[in-house]
C-alpha positions as a Python dict, from the first residue, in 0.01 Angstrom:
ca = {
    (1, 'X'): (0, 0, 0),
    (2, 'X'): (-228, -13, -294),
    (3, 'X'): (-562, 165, -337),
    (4, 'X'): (-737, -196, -318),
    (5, 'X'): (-577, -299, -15),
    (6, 'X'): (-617, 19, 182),
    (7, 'X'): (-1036, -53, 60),
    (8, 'X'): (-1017, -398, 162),
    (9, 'X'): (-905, -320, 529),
    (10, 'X'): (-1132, -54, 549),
    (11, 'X'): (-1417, -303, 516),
    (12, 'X'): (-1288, -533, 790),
    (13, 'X'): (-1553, -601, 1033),
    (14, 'X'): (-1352, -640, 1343),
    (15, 'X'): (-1459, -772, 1694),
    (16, 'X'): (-1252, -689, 1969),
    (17, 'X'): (-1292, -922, 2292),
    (18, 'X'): (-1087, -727, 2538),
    (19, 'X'): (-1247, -650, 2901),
    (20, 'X'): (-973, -406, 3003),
    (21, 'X'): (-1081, -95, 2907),
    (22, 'X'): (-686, 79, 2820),
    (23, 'X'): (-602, -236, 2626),
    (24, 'X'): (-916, -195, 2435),
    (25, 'X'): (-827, 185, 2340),
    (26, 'X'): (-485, 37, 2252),
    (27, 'X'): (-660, -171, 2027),
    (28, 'X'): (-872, 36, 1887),
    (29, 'X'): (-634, 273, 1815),
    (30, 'X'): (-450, 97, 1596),
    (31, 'X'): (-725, -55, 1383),
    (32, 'X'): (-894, 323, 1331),
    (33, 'X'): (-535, 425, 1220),
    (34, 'X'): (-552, 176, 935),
    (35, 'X'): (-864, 271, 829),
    (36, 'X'): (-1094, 15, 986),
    (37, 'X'): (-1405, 129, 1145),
    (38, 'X'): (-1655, -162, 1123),
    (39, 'X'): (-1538, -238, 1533),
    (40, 'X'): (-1774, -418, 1770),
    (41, 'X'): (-1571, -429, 2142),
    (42, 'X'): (-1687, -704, 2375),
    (43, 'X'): (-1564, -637, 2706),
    (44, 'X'): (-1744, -922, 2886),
    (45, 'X'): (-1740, -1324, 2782),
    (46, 'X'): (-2037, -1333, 2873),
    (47, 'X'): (-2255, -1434, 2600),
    (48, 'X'): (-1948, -1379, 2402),
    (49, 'X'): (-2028, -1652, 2110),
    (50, 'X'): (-2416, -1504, 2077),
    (51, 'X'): (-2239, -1105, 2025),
    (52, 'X'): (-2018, -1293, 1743),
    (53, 'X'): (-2272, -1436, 1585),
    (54, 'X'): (-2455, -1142, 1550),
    (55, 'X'): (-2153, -940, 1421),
    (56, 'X'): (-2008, -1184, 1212),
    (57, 'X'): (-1671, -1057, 1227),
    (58, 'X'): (-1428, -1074, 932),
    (59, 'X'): (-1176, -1115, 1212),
    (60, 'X'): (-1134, -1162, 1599),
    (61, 'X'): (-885, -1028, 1786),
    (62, 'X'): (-851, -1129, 2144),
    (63, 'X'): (-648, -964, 2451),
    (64, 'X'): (-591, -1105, 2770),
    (65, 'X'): (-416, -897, 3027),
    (66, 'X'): (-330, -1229, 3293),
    (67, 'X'): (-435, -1491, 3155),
    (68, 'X'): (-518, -1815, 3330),
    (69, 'X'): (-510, -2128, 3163),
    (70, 'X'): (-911, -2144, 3220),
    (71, 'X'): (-928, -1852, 3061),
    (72, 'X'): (-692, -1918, 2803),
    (73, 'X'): (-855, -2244, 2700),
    (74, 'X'): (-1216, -2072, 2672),
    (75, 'X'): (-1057, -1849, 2447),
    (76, 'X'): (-943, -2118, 2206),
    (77, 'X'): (-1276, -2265, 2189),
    (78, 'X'): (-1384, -1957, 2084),
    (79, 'X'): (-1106, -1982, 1807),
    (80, 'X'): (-1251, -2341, 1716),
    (81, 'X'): (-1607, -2263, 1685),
    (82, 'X'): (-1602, -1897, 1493),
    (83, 'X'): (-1392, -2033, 1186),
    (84, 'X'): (-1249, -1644, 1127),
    (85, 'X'): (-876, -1542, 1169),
    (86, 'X'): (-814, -1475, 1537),
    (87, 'X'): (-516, -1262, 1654),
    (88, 'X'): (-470, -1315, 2050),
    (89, 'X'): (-279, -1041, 2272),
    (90, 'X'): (-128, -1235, 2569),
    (91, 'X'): (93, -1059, 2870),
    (92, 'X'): (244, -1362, 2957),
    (93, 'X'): (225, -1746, 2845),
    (94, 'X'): (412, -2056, 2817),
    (95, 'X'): (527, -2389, 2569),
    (96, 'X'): (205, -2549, 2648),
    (97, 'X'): (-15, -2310, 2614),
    (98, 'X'): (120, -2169, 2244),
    (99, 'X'): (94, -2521, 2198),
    (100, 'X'): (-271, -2518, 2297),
    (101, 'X'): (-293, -2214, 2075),
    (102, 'X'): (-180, -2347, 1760),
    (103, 'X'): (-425, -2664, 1794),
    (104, 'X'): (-726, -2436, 1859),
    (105, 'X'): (-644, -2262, 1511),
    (106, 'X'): (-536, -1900, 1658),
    (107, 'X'): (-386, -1777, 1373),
    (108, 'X'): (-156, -1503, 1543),
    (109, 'X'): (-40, -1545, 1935),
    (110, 'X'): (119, -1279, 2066),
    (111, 'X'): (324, -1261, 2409),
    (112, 'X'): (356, -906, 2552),
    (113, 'X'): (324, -703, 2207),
    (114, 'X'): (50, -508, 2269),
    (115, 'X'): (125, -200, 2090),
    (116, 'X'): (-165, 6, 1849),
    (117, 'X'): (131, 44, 1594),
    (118, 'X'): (164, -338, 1571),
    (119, 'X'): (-212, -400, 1594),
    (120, 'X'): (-279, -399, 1201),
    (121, 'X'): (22, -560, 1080),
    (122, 'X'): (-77, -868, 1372),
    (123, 'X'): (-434, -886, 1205),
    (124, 'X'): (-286, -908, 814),
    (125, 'X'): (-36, -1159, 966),
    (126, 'X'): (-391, -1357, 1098),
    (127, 'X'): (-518, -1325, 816),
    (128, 'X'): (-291, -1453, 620),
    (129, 'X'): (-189, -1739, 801),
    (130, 'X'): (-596, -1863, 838),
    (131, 'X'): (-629, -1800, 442),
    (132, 'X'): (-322, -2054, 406),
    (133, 'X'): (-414, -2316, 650),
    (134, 'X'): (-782, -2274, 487),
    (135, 'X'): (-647, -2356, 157),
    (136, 'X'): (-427, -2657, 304),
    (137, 'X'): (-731, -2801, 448),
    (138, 'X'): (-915, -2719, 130),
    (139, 'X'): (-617, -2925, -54),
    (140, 'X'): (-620, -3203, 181),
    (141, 'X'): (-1000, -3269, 177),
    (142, 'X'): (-977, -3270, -225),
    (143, 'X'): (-706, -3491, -262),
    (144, 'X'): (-839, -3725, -40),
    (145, 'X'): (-1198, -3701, -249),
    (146, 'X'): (-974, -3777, -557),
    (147, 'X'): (-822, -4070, -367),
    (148, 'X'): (-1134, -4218, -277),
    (149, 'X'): (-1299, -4150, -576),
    (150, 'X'): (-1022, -4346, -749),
    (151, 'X'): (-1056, -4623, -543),
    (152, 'X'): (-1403, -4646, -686),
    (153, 'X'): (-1383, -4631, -1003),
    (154, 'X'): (-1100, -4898, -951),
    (155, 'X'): (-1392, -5113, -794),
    (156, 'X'): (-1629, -5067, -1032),
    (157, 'X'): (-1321, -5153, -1365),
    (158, 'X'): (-1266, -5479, -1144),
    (159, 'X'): (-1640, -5599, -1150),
    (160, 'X'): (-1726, -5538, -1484),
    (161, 'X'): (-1417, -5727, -1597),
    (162, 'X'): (-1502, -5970, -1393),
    (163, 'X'): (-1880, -5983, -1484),
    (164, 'X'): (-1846, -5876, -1867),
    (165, 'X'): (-1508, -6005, -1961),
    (166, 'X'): (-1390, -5664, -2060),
    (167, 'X'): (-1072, -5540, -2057),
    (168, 'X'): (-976, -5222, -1860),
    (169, 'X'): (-946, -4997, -2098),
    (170, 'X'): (-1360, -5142, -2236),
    (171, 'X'): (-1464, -5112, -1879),
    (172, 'X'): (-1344, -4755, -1850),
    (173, 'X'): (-1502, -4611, -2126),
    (174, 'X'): (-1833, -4792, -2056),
    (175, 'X'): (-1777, -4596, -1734),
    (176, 'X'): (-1707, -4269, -1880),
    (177, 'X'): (-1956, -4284, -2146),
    (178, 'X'): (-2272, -4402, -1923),
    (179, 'X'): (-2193, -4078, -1711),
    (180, 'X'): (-2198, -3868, -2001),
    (181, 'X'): (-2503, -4000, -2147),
    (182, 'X'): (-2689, -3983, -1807),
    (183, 'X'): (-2474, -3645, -1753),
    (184, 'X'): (-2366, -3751, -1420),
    (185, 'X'): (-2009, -3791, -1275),
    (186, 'X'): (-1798, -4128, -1323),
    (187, 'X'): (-1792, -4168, -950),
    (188, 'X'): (-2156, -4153, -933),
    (189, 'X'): (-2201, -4407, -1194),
    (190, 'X'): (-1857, -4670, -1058),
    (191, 'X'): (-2075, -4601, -719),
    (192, 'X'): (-2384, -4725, -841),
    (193, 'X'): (-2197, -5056, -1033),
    (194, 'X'): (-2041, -5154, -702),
    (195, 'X'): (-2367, -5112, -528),
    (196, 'X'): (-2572, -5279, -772),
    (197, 'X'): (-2272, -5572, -749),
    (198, 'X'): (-2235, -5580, -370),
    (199, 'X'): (-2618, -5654, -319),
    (200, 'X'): (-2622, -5892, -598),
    (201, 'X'): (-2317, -6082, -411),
    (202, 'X'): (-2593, -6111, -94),
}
């Protein structure tokens, strides 16, 4: 492990919602063993959302000694609303509720594996797995920008054909080279031409 990493951990600020007092040690144990010691422990959910706030965790992990699917399903609301990497330490489980799991965005969900030697390599594993569904997301809300921003430019090449007689190629670099003189994006200005069309149409 590099010098970076090893710095990086240390600076984890970790919340630990656990209301079992030996869990929590367990916990504990194996996040002071890798360094990290920026730990706030819940150990009621009462409240539990306002103490998270506060914190701000870098990352949540979550341990549920029998779990009941009301329980359970508070828990991944939690995961929905903090937007961090949550681990969640389960005794027992089943297909639905890893199901539910996944959909809430727990990042790692872990059936009877509550060991401290496991604890840090679970809470990289969140990590990394709410880093790369981040960056999917990230991905999919771009390309469907680019999509849509496509689509209006399209509109906007259409009209002022239509209106000017240009070409598509004249039409485009009218486009491009109002946005550059008004140092705004092409969007913006293929926006405002289909605007300006659609309430002239009315």
């Amino acid at each position: 492990m590099t010098k970076d990493i090893q710095t990086e951990q240390r600076s984890l600020r970790v919340a630990v919602v656990e209301e079992n007092s030996i869990r929590a040690a367990i916990l504990l144990d194996g996040l002071r063993e890798a360094g990290i010691i920026d730990i706030d422990v819940i150990e009621t959910t009462t409240n539990m959302l306002r103490r998270l706030s506060t914190f701000d965790p870098d990352v949540v992990i979550i341990g549920i000694e029998n779990p009941s699917r009301d329980v359970l399903e508070q828990m991944f609301q939690v995961s929905k609303v903090v937007s961090r990497p949550v681990a969640m330490f389960v005794d027992h489980s089943d297909r639905s509720m890893i199901q539910a799991a996944v959909e809430a965005g727990v990042s790692a969900y872990v059936v009877d594996g509550l060991r401290k030697e496991r604890v840090m390599a679970i809470v990289d594993m969140a990590i990394s797995r709410f880093s790369a569904f981040n960056r999917l997301q990230r991905e999919l809300v771009e390309a469907r920008n680019e999509l849509a921003s496509r689509k209006v430019i399209e509109r906007a090449k259409a009209i002022l054909m239509r209106t000017r007689q240009f070409s598509e190629e004249e039409a485009y670099a009218l486009l491009r080279q109002t946005a550059m003189n008004e140092k705004r994006k092409l969007v913006d200005i293929a926006q405002s031409v289909v605007t300006a069309a659609s309430l002239l149409e009315k």
